[in-house]
Structure formats: C-alpha cells, structure tokens
N, C-alpha and C positions, 0 to 999 in steps of 0.2 A: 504494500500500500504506500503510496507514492504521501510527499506532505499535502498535494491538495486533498488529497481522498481523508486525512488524518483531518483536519480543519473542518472539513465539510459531513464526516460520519455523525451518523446518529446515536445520538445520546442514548444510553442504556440505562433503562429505570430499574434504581436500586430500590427491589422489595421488601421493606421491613415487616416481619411478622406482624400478627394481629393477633394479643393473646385476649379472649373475652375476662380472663379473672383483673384485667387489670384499666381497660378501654373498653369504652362501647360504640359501634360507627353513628359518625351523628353526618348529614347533610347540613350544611352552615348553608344560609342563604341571607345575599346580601338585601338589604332594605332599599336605598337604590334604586339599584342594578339590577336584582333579583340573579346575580350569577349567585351561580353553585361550585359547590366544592365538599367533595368529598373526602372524608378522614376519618378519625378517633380523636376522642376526648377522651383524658384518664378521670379516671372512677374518683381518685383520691382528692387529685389538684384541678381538674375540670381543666385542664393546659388541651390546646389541642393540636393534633399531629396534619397537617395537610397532605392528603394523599394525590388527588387530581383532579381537577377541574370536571364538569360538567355541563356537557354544552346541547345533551341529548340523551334519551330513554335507552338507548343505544350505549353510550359510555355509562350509565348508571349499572345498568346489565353487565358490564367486562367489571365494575368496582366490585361488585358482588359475586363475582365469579373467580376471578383473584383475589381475593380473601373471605372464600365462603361463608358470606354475610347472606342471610334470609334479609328480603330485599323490606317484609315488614317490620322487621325490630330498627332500620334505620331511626333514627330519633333529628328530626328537625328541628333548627335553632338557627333566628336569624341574629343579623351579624350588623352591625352599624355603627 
C-alpha cells in the first residue's frame, strides 16, 4: 500500500464491548437537531459512551446487531 492509499484508507471502528451489568444502550436525541446517536450510559455515573451516529432505521438495526441490544430496552434521553 503505497502513502496515498495509507492517507486515504478507511478508518476501522474500534469495538468496545457492551457489558449490561455495568451500561445500558440509551439513544441521546438532540432537542434541536433531533440527531441521534447511539451509545451506553453507565448505570453508576450516568457518563455516556458515544457509539455512532444515527441517520436511519437502517443504522439503528447494524447498533443492535453489533452489540446485541433488543432494539426495545433502548432507553431515550434527549440531549440539549
């Protein structure tokens, strides 16, 4: 791989686990904007982890499917 190809490659999303004893997936939704964004919020300190954006029913699908979340326990919480 030559340096353009290295400059120009695609970024590789580092997956961090999702443990339920410790987070639980929340959709943050802006007031706004109304973007989405999907993550974890810890149980303890309510801090939340941003996982990836949401721009469709379509990516909401690949978030739950990459860290096998039942798509009705997400917990909505807007963001302002």
């Amino acid at each position: 791989m030559g340096l353009f190809d290295s400059l120009f490659a695609r970024r590789r999303i580092k997956q961090t686990p999702y443990d339920p004893k410790i987070e639980e997936p929340v959709l943050r939704i802006g007031i706004c904007t109304g973007e989405k964004v999907a993550g974890f919020s810890n149980l303890r300190n309510g801090h939340f982890r941003e996982v990836m954006l949401i721009t469709s029913d379509k990516e909401l699908d690949e978030f739950c499917r990459r860290y096998d979340v039942d798509r009705k326990s997400i917990k909505e919480i807007t963001a302002g």
